[in-house]
N, C-alpha and C positions, 0 to 999 in steps of 0.2 A: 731423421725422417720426421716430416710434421706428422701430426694426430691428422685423422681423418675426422670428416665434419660431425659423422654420428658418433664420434668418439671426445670432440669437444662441446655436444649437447650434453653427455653423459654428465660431464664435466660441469653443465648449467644443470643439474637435474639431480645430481649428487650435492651440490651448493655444500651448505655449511653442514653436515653432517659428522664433521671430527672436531669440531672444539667442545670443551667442555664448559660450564660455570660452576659458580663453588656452591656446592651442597645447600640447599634449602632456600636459595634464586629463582625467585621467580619472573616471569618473563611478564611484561605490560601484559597481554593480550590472556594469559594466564588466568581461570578462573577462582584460583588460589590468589590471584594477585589484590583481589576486594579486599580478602581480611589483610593484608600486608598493608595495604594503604590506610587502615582505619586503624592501623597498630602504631602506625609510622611517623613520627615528631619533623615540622621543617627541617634540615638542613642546616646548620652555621657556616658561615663561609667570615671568616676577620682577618684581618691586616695590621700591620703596624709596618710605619715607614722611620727608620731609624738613621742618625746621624744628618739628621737637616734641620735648619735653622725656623726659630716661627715664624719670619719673613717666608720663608719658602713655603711652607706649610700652606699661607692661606694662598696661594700663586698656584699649589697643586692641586686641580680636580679629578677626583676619583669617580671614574664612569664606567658605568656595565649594562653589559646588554645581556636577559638570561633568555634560553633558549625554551619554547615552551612549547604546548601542542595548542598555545591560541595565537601563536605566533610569536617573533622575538619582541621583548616588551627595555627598553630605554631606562635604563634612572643612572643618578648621581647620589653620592653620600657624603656624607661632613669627613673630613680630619680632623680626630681634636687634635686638641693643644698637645697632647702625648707623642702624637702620629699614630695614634690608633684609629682603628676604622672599620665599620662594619655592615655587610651587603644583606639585603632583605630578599626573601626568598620568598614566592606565595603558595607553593605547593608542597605535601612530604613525598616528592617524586624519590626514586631511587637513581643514581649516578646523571645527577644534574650539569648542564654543562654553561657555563659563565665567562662570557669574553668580559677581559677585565684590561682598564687603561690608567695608569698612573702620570698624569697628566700626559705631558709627549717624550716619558723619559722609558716606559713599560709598556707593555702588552703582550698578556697570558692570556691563555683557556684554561680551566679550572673543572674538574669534575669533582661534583660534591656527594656523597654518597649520605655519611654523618655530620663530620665538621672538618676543615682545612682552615690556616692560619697562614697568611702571606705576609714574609716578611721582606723588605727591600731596604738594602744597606744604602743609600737615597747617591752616598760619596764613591762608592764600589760603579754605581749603576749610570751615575750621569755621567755623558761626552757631550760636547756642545755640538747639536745637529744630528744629533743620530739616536736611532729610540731600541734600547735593548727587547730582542724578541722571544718570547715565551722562555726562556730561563738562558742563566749565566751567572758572573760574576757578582756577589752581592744579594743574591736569590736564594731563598728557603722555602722551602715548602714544610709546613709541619700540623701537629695535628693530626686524630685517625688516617686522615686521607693526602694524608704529607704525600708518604710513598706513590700511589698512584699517581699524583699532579708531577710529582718528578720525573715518572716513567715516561707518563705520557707526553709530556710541553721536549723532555728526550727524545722520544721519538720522533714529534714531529720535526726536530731539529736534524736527523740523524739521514744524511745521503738526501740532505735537503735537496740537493739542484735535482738532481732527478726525479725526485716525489713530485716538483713543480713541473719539470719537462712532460711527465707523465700526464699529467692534471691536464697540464695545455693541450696536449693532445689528443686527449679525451674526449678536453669541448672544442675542437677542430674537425671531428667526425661529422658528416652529411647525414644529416635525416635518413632514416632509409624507406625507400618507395613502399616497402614491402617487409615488414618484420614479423620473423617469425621466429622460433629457438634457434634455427641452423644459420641463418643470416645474421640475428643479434649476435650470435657466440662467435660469427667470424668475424664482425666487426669490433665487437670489443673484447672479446675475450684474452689473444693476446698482450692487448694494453694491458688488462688487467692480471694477467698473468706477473707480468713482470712488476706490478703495484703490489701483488702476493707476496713475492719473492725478497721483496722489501722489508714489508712486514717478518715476513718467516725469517731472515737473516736479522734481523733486531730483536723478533723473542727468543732465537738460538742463542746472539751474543749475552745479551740479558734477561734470564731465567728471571720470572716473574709471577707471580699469583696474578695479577692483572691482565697475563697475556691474552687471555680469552677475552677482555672487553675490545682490544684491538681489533682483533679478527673478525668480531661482532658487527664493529663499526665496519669493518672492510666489506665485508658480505651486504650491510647496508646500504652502503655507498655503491654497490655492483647493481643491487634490485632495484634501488629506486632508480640510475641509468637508463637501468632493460624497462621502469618502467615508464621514462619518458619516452622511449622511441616509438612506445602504441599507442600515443594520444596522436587521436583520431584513427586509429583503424582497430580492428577484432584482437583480441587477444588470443593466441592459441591457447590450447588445453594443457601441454605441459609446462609453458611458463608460469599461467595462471596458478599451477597447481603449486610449484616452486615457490611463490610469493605468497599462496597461502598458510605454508610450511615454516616463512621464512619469523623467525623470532627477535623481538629487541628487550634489552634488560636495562635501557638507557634513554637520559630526555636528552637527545643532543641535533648536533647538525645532521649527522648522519643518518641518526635513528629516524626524527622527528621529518627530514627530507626523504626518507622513502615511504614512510607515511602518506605526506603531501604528496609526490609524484602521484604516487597512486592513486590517493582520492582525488589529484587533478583527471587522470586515467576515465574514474566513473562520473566523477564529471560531465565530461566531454560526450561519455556515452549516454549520462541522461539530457544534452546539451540538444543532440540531434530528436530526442523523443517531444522536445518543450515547442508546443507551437500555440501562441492568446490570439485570441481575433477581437476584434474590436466589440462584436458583443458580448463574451465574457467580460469586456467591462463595464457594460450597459446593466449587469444585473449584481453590480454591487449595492449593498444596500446603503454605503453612506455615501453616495458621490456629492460633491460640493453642486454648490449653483449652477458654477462655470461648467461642470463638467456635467451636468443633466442637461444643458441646454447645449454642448456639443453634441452627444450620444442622441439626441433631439432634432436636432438638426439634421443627422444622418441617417435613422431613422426614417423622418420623413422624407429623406431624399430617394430613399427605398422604396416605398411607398408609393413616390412619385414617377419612378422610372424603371418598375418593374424587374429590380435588380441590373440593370444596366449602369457602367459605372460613373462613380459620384463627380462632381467636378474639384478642380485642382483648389479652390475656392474652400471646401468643405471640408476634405481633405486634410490641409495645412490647419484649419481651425482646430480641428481633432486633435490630431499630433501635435497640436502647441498645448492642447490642454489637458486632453487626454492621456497622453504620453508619456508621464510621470506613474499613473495610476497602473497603466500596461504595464509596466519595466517592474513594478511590482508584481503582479501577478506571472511574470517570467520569472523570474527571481524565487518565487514561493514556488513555481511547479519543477522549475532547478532541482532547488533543493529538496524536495519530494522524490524526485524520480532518481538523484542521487541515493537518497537512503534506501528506497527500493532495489535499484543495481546493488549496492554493497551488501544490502542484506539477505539479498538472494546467492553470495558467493562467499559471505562470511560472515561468522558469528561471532559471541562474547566483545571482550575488549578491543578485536583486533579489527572487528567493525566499530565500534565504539569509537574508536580512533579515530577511523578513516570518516567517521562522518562528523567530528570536533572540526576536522580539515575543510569542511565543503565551507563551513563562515571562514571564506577567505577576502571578504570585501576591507577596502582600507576606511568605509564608511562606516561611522556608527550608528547611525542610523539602521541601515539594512546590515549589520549586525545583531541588534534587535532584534529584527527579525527571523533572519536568521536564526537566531538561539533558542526564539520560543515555537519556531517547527522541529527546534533538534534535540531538546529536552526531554520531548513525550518517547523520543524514540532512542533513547539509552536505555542498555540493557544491564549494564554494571555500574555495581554504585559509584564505585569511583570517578569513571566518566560523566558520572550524572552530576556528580560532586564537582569538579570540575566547569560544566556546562553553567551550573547554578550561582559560580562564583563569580566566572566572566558576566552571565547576567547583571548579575547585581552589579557590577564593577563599571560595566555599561553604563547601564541607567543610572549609576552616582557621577560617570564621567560627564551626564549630557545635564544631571541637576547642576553641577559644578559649573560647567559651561555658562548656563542660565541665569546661575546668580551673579558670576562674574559681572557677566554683559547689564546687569539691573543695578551694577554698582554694591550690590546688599554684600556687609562686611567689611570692605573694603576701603581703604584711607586713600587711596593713591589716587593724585588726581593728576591734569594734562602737565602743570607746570613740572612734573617731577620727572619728567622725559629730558627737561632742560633744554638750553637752547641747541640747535643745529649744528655738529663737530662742520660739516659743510653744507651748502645753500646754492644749486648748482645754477645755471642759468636755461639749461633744457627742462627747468622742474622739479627735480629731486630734493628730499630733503635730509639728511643723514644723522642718523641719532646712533651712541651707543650703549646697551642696556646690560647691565650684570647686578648679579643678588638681588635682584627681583625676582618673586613667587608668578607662577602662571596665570593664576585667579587675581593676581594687581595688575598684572601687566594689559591683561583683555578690561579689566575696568578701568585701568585708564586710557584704552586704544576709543572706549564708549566717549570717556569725559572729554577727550581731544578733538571728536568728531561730532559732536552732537547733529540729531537730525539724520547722518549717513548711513547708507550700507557701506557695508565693509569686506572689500575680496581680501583674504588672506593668501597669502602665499609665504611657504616657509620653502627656503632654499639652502644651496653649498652652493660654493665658488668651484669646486672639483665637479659637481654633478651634472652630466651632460643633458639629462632630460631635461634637467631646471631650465639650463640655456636653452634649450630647443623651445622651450614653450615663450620665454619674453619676447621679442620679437612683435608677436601676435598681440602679447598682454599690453605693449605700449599701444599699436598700431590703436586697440582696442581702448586705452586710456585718450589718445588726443582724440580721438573721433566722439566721443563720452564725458566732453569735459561739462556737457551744462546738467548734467544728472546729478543728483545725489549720490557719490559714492567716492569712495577713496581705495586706489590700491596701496595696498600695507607689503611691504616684502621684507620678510623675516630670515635673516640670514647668521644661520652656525659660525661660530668660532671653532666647529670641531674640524681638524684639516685643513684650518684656512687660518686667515692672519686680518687685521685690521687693514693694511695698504692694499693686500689682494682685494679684496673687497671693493675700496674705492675706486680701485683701476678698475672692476668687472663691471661697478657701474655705470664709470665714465666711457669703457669702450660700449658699452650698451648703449648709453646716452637714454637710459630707460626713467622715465619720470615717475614719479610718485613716494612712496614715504618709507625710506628703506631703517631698519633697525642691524646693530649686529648687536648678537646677543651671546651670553656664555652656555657652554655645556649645561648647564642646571636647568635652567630658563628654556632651553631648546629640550633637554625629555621633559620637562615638565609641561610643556604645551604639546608636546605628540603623545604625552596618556592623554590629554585631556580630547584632543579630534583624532585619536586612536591611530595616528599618520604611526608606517612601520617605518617609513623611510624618507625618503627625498626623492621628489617636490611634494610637497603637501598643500593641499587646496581648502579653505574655509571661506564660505558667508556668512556673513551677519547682517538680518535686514535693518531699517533705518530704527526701527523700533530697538535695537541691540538685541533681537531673539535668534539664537544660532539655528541655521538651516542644514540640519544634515544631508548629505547628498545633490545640493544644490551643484555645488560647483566637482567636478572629478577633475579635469585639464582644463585650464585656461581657456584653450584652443574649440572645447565644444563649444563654447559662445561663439556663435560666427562671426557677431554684429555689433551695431550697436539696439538697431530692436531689439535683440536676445537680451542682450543686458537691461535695457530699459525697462522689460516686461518683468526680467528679477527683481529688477531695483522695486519697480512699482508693485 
């Protein structure tokens, strides 16, 4: 006989109440968790790749992506000459979690607690075309946190197809018109029933001091679900109260996404409270020329017509100038009336948290910003610790930026692009870059171009937004051609190949000055304009001074005015 519905809310309201952690764990959100983080040393995470030649060696790029609460952040690390190797951590979080790639022959997740040592038998682990997944033949985990990295890269392996089947159908669920505890629980509760059951038959077969981080992660992965399905409507009182109960002892996908969900959640609700009028931007006190004399203009058009409205004329002038200055003052009252929602429904770390999440922009710029309205309003040192480190990290990312494009440091100039692998006759021109540093490569994107701005665009051949926006960006290039400006398209070797590539461009038949570049070169230019992902958008005006926020999609330029007003 199924449960009845007020017997599967029970079931959401009861949540994780029977696992345990090991003695003297404390939870993130935990006020005990302060001193643990100022007691607490980075993390080691090393490797050694064994039984390969040092031809292979410098062919393998070792890439990782760590999981964090300022989002996932990109790098790459040397192999020496030993096949040793080692990943940098920036935080002393507790049970860290590290997607890790050895070149296209591996790929793990790693949870780091103290230290872990990955070792790969390089002759056990290569098949020509196929990439061995989170463990097998050839594969060790060792070091404090060996066991754990085995249990767990185990599990995910363990009644694979169906852990995937479940997944798919998860995200195959319809919004639901109306969520509440007795609707969420009958829409996913089942599913996730049977994701339980999974779990529970793999810490039965394998008895583990670990199994309570699984579980953790599982109950993670179930709240943040329940809590996309209320973005954009009220939250009930019992879910609410469930997510406030709910505890993470881990910086992972799991953990760190039900975080996000939820501060997407107060978001949304302080999304509806946020509304600027045009003269809250009339009484800032440093408005540029341009924009005293729009706010001037309207004004006296007020003035003029009794409050009757302005014409289409005055209007468009605003909004072309003004418009920039607004979208900031949304943005600041955002993030305001977020901290306010979260702070009125939770305390210590576990707001602390949820408001690290609200700087979710891919801009560094309004990152910035960002940081320095959400600084004042940390309540635990460590979040504040935290908060203070992205700051700084920030504003070294946009000096770095700065110098680049001014040439200062830097040797590398246009001829060391070399000539063109192809010269197409629609325009293009095809270069390919590796072991080049980020801060040579923007100095010599300056020395190549002198006098130009510069759209940047960093892309993948796999990525469909990327293609969804060229299209627009050529149309936008031939219509553009007597401006000062060049579009640069910056194209990954991660998941892609050299021929893909030229075929993506030749079917585009997309003009302007495309690079492919190696793994190293590609994190190293998304720390630098803070891109978490793919497509990534950069300007730089003709002066070579990076404009953050200028560009977000290709596709908001409409025109070529729009463009021409950037350029100029």
């Amino acid at each position: 006989m199924k449960p009845s519905i007020a017997a599967l809310c029970a079931i959401l309201l009861l949540g994780n109440a029977g696992y345990a952690q090991p003695a003297g764990l404390h939870a993130l959100d935990d006020q005990a968790f302060d001193t643990d983080f100022a007691g607490r040393t980075i993390p080691i995470v090393t490797g050694k790749l064994i039984n390969i030649s040092q031809e292979e060696i410098s062919k393998t790029p070792i890439t990782y992506s760590l999981v964090s609460l300022v989002g996932q952040v990109r790098k790459t690390t040397q192999v020496e000459a030993d096949g040793t190797f080692r990943l940098q951590l920036d935080y002393p979080l507790p049970y860290q979690q590290i997607w890790l790639s050895v070149g296209e022959m591996f790929y793990t997740g790693i949870y780091v607690n103290k230290d872990v040592h990955v070792e790969v038998d390089v002759q056990k682990v290569k098949a020509p075309g196929k990439e061995l997944l989170f463990n097998g033949p050839g594969i060790r985990f060792l070091g404090t946190d060996g066991p754990l990295n085995e249990y767990t890269n185990n599990f995910i392996l363990f009644r694979r197809e169906e852990q995937l089947a479940l997944d798919s159908r998860i995200q195959q669920i319809p919004r639901l018109s109306k969520p509440s505890a007795a609707t969420v629980q009958a829409a996913y509760g089942g599913i996730y029933d049977s994701v339980k059951m999974i779990v529970d038959d793999y810490t039965a077969k394998n008895p583990s001091p670990y199994a309570w981080l699984l579980e953790n992660e599982y109950w993670s992965e179930y709240y943040g679900r329940i809590s996309v399905t209320y973005w954009g409507h009220e939250m009930d009182a019992p879910t609410l109260s469930r997510l406030q109960k709910h505890k993470t002892y881990s910086v992972t996908n799991s953990s760190v996404g039900f975080y996000r969900y939820l501060s997407n959640y107060f978001s949304l609700v302080a999304g509806r409270r946020t509304k600027i009028a045009w003269k809250e931007v009339a009484l800032l006190p440093d408005l540029t020329t341009d924009e005293k004399l729009a706010v001037d203009s309207l004004l006296m058009a007020e003035r003029q017509t009794a409050g009757t409205a302005y014409s289409t004329g005055q209007v468009a002038k605003w909004t072309k100038v003004a418009k920039p200055r607004k979208q900031r003052l949304v943005d600041e009252q955002l993030i305001d009336n977020g901290i306010r929602a979260i702070d009125s429904n939770f305390t210590g770390g576990k707001a602390d948290i949820l408001k690290l999440l609200l700087n979710d922009s891919k801009d560094i710029n309004e990152q910035r910003y960002a940081l320095e309205q959400l600084m004042p309003a940390m309540q635990t040192a460590w979040c504040n610790a935290i908060a203070r480190a992205n700051y700084s990290n920030t504003l070294s990312k946009m000096a770095a930026i700065n110098k680049a494009m001014s040439n200062a440091g830097n040797s590398m100039t246009a001829a060391d692009f070399g000539k063109p692998l192809v010269q197409t006759a629609f325009g293009a021109s095809l270069y390919k870059v590796s072991n080049v540093k980020g801060a040579d490569f923007l100095a010599g994107l300056k020395k190549s171009f002198p006098g130009k701005a510069i759209v940047f665009d960093l892309w993948a051949t796999w990525c469909a937004p990327c293609l969804g926006e060229m299209p627009h960006s050529k149309k936008l290039q031939e219509t553009s051609k007597d401006l000062s400006v060049v579009f640069v398209y910056v194209c990954t070797n991660r998941g892609s190949d050299e021929e893909k590539w030229k075929r993506k461009i030749g079917e585009l038949n997309l003009p302007g000055v495309h690079f492919f570049i190696d793994e190293a070169l590609d994190a190293d230019l998304s720390q630098f304009f803070s891109f978490s992902g793919y497509p990534g958008y950069a300007f730089i005006d003709r002066k070579g001074v990076y404009k953050p926020g200028a560009i977000k999609r290709v596709s908001q330029i409409p025109d070529r005015a729009a463009l021409a007003a950037l350029v100029d």
